[in-house]
C-alpha positions as CSV (number, residue, x, y, z in Angstrom):
1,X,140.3,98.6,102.2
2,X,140.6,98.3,98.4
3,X,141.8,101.4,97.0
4,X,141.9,101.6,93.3
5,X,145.6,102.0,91.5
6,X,146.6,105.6,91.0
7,X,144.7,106.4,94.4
8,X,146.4,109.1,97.0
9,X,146.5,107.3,100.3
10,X,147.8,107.6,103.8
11,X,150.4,105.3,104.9
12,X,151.5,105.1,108.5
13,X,155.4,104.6,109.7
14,X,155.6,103.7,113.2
15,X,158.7,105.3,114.6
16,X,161.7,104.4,117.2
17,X,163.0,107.2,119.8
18,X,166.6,107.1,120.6
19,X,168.1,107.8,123.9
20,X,167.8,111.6,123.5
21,X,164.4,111.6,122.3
22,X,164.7,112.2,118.3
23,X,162.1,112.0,116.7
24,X,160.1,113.8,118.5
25,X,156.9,112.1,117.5
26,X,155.8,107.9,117.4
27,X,154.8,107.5,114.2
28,X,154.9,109.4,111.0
29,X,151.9,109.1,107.9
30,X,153.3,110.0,104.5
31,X,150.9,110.2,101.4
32,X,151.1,107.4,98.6
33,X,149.8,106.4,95.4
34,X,148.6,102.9,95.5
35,X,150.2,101.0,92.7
36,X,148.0,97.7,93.3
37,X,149.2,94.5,95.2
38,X,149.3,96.4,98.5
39,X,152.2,98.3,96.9
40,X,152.3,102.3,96.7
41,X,154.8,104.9,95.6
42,X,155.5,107.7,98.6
43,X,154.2,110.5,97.1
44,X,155.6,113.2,100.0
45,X,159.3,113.5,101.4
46,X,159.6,112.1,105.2
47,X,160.6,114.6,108.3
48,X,161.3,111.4,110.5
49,X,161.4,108.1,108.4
50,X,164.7,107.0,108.0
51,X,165.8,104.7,105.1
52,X,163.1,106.1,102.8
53,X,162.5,108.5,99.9
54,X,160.5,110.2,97.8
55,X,159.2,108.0,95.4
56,X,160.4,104.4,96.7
57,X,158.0,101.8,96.6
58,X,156.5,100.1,99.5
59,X,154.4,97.2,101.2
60,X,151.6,97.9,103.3
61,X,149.0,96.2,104.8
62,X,145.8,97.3,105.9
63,X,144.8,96.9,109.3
64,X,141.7,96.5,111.2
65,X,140.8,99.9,111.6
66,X,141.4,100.5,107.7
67,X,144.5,102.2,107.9
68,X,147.4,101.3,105.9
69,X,150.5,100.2,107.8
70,X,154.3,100.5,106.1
71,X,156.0,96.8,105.9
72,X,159.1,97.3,104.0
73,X,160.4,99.2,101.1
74,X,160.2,96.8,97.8
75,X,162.3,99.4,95.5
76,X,164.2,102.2,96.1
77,X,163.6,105.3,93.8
78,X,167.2,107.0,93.9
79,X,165.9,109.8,95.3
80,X,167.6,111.2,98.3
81,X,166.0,112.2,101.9
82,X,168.2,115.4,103.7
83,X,166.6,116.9,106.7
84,X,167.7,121.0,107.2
85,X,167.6,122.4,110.8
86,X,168.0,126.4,109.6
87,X,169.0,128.5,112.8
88,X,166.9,130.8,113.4
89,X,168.4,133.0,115.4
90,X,172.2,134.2,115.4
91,X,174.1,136.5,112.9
92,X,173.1,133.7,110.1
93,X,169.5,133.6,110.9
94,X,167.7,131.4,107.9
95,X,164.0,130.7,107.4
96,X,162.5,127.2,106.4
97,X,161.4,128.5,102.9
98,X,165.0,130.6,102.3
99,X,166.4,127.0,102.8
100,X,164.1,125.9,100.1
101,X,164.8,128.8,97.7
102,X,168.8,127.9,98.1
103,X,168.1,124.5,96.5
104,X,165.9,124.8,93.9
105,X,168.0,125.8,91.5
106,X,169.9,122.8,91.7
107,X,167.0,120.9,90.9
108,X,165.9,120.2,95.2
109,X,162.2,120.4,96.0
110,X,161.2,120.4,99.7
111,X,158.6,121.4,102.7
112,X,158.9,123.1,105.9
113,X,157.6,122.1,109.3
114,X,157.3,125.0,111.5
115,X,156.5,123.1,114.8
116,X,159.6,121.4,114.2
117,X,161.5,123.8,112.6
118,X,163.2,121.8,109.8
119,X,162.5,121.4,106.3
120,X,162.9,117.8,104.4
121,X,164.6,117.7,101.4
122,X,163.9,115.8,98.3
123,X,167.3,115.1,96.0
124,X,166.1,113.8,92.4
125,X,168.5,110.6,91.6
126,X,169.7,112.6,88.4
127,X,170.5,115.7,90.7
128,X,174.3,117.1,90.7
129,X,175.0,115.6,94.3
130,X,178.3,116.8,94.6
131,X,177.0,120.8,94.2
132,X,173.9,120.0,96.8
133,X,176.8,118.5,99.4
134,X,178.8,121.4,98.7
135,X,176.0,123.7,99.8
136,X,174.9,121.5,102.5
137,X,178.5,121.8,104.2
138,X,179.0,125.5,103.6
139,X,176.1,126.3,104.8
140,X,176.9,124.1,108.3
141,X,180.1,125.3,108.2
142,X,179.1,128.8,108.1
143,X,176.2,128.2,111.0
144,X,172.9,128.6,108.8
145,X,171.9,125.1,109.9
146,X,172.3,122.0,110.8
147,X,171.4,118.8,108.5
148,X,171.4,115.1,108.1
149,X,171.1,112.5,105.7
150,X,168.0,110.5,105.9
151,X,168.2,108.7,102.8
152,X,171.1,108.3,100.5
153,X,172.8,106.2,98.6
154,X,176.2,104.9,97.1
155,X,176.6,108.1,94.4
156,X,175.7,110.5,97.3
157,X,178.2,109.2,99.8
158,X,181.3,109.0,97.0
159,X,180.0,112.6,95.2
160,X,183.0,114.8,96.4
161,X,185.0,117.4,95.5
């Protein structure tokens, strides 16, 4: 499969259970834009990929049936993965896009999976980290949801208050 440069494409993440089942699913395909060289940009934020972000760069390699296959991530964007369970039911009951609505003003952009019930957020490198951990653990605190952190890096992990 030769896809031209700037191309959307499918790209295919197998993916490991652990002992209580999570994720829920084998494999995960994200969309990309091929970048040449076997390289593309993930153009979509991951529900189940660990390790990965919006806009990293990765290897693929095309298989036999002419699907693309994830190798290994080449660079990292800076961009954040954060994965939002909202509980749905309870005196704090929260829907997928309310979660979304709460972060965009800090700059957040997400989507929601209903059969899963969680929505994946994307964190822009240049995004005030320490604000979007603030509402993150208020919002666990105060039993709106659940969340973890998929993707992040050394200014996430020291952004405190």
């Amino acid at each position: 499969m030769n896809d031209a440069a700037g191309a959307l494409v499918k790209v295919r993440f197998a993916l490991d259970q652990d002992e209580e089942g999570w994720p829920p699913v084998g494999g995960e395909s994200l969309w990309a834009v091929d970048v040449g060289d076997e390289l593309v940009r993930i153009d979509n934020v991951p529900f189940f990929v660990r390790d990965l972000a919006c806009g990293d760069i990765v290897r693929t390699r095309v298989e036999g049936d002419g699907r693309r296959y994830f190798q290994e991530r080449v660079q990292w964007s800076g961009n954040c993965t954060v994965r939002v369970i909202p509980f749905s039911d309870g005196p704090s009951r929260l829907e997928r896009q309310a979660v979304l609505d709460l972060f965009a003003p800090l700059g957040v952009s997400g989507e929601g999976v209903d059969q899963f019930g969680m929505v994946a957020l994307n964190v822009p490198a240049n995004a005030d980290f320490m604000a979007i951990r603030e509402l993150l653990t208020q919002g666990s605190t105060d039993g709106r949801w659940d969340y973890e952190e998929g993707c992040v890096g050394d200014a996430w992990e020291t952004a405190t208050s």
